[in-house]
N, C-alpha and C positions, 0 to 999 in steps of 0.2 A: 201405853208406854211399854216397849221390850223390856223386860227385867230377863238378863242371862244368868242371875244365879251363881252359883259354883263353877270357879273354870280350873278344879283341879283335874291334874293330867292331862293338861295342853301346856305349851311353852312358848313364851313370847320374848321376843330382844327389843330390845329401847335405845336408839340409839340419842345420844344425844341427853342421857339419862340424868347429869346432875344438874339440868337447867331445869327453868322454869315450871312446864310444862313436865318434861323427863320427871322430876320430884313426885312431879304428884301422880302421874301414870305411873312408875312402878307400885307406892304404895296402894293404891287402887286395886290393882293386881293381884299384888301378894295377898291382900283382905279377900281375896276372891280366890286363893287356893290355886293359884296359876304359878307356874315355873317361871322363871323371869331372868334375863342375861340381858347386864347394865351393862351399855357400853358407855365409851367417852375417853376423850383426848386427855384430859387429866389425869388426875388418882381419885379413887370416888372413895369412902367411908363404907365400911362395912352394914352390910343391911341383909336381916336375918330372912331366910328365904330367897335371898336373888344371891347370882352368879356376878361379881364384877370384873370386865376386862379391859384395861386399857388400851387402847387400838387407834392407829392413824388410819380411817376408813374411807383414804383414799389412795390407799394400798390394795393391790388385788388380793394377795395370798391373807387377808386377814377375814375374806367372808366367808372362805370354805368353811371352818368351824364354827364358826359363826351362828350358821343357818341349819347346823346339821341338825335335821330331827325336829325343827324348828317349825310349828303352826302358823305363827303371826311375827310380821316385821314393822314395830313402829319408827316410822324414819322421821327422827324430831330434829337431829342433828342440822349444822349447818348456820351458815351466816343472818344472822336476825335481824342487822340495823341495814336499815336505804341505805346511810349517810358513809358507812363504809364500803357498803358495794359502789357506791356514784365514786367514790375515791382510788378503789381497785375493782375493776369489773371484771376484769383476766379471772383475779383471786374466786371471788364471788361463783363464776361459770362455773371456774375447777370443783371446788367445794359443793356443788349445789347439784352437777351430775356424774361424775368421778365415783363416789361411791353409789349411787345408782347403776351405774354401770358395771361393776365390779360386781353388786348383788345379783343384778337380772345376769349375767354371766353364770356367778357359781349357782344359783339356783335353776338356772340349764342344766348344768354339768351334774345337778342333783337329781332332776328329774321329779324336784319336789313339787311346785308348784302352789308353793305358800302364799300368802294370804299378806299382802303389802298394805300397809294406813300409812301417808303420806300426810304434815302437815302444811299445809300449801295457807295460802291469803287469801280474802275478800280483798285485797287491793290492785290483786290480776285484772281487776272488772276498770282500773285506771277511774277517771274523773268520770261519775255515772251522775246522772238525772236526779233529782228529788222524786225517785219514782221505785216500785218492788223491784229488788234485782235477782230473777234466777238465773239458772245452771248454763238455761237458754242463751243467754247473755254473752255477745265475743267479746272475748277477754280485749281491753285495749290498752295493757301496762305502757306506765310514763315513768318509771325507773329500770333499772336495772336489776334493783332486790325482785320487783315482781317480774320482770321479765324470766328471768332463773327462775325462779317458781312457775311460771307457767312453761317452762322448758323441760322440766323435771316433771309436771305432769304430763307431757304429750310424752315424754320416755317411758313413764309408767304404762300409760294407753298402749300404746305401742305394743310394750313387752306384754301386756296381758291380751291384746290383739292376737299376737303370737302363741297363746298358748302357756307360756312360761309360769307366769305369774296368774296371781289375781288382786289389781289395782287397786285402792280406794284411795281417793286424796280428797280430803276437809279443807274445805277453803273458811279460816276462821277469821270470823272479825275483831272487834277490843274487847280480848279476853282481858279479864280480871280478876284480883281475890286473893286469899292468902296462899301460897304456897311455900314451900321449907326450901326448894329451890329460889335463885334468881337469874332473871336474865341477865346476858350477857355484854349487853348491848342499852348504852344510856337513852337512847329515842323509844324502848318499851319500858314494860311497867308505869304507864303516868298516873293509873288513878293509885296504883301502892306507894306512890312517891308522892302524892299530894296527900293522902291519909296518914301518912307520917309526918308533914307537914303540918298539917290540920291539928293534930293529937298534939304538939307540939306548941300550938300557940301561933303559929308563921304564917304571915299572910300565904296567898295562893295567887299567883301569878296566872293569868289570861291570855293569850296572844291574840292579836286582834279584837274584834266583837265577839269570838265566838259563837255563830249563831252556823255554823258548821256539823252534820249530822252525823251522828255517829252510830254504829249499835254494839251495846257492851254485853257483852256473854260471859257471864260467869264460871268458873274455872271448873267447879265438878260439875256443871252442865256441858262441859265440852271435855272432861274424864271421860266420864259417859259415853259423849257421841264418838269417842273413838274407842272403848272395848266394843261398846254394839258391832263396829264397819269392822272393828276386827275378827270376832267368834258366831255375827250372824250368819244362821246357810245363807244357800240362793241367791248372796253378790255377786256380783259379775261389774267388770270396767264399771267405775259408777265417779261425781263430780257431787260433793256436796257441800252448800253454805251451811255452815255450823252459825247460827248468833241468835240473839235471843227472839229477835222476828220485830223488834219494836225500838224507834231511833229517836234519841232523844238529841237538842241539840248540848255543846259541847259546856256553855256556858252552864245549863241545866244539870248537869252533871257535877260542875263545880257547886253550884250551890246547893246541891243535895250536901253534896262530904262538907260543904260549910258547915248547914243547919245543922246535920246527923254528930260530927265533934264538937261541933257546940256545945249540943243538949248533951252528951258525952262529959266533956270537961268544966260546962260553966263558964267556959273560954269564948271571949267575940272571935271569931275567924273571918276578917277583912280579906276579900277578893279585887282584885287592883288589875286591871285592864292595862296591857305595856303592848309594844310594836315588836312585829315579828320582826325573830333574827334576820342577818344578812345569810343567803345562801340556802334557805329552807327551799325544801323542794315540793313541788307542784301538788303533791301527792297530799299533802298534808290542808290545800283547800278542796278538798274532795266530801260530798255530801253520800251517806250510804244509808239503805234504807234494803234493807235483804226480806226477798220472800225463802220460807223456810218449808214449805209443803213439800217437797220432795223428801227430805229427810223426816217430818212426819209420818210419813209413808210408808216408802222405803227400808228408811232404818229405822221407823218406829219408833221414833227419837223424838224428845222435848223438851224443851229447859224447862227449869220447873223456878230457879231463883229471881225474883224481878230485883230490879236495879238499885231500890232504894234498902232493900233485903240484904241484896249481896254489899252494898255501899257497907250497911252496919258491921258486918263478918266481917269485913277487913278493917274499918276502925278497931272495933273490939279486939281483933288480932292484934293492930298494931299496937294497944296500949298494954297490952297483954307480954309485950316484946319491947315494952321499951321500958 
């Protein structure tokens, strides 16, 4: 397993910083003695050790300073739900390579040649086989949200092709877990929305049978896999599945966060089987089953939290917060 240790006296930008994921990458960071510059559309809260800037980053004149001086660019930002890209897909395009373009721009004009992590999707790979899915895999998106993501990493390819840059985009699968941040977007976070549920008392709603494959990665196992892609030497252009390597199906899942609030509150948590909504997209009956041996490898990287582990962390959080 890489362990990088200490990354003070590097500097890293987040963009996308008071979301989900953003949340818990910076504090990661700073625990790690690294210089850190939040970005984000909003107003962010003061946090000891990072830089906060408010910035619309699909403006050009906001990367030059940006990136001045700057090691590593984590690009979190951006549209997170299908269900509003299928609705605006114009919007979605803009947002998704707009500030890409403006980065690989001023980091020409820098002559830097920084160090890009890209949070990109395992649902690029479109409706896949009950079979390993690697890197190998042509991408074959049945939306929009993943089509933009996979249009945002051949821009990366590209500009690290070129010279410019140096690429890495994480293709993650259903992260989960606690974080201080949340998303943005009501189609994520499900297993933190049924664990507050659960803790709760509330039954848990099923769509369909559920017997739909999933693999759920744990939220500091993929902290992780992106400082590694950020501060290990000897990347170059690289494509990798971030998930835990192991698919459980969806149904399975539910009843873990049943049994686990159960034994938790002493509370029955009843799971009630109902019919998909009208207008669910395609995407959503897709079976995934990811092989993870490149990043193994590569970035020496490996989840360490299994499902029923990380299931308890976010109970426990949730009653912890509620």
């Amino acid at each position: 397993m890489n362990s990088l240790g200490s990354l003070k006296g590097q500097k890293a930008v987040v963009t996308g910083a008071s979301g989900y994921l953003g949340t818990a990458l910076v504090r990661a960071l700073i625990d790690r003695s690294c210089s850190v510059i939040r970005v984000s559309r909003g107003e962010l809260s003061s946090e000891s050790g990072a830089i906060a800037i408010k910035a619309d980053i699909t403006r050009p004149e906001v990367w030059s300073n940006i990136i001045k001086d700057v090691d590593v660019v984590y690009h979190l930002a951006g549209n997170t739900s299908v269900y509003e890209a299928e609705i605006n897909p114009g919007n979605s395009l803009e947002y998704s390579l707009q500030p890409l373009c403006h980065l690989i721009m001023a980091a020409n004009s820098h002559k830097s040649k920084l160090r890009l992590v890209f949070a990109s999707t395992a649902t690029v790979y479109g409706l896949t086989p009950c079979a390993p899915i690697n890197e190998n895999t042509i991408p074959k998106p049945v939306t929009y949200y993943d089509l933009h993501k996979l249009f945002a990493e051949q821009q990366i390819a590209l500009a690290s092709q070129q010279g410019i840059i140096e690429g890495i985009s994480l293709r993650l699968s259903n992260v989960y877990g606690p974080s201080e941040g949340v998303s943005s977007s009501s189609d994520r976070g499900i297993v933190s929305k049924l664990a507050k549920m659960a803790m709760h008392g509330s039954d848990l709603l099923i769509y369909g049978d559920g017997n739909y494959l999933r693999d759920y990665v744990y939220i500091d196992d993929v902290i992780s896999a992106f400082i590694i892609a950020g501060f290990k030497k000897d990347l170059v252009s690289e494509v990798f599945n971030i998930s835990s390597g192991v698919s459980v199906d969806i149904k399975q899942m539910f009843s873990m966060i049943s049994l686990k609030a159960s034994e938790l509150t002493g509370k029955s948590i009843n799971i009630r089987h109902v019919s998909w909504p009208e207008g669910v997209s395609d995407i959503e009956f897709r079976n995934y089953m990811a092989d993870i041996k490149k990043a193994r490898t590569k970035l020496e990287w490996r989840p360490k939290i299994l499902l029923d582990k990380g299931i308890l962390n976010t109970l426990r959080k949730v009653s912890v917060l509620s």
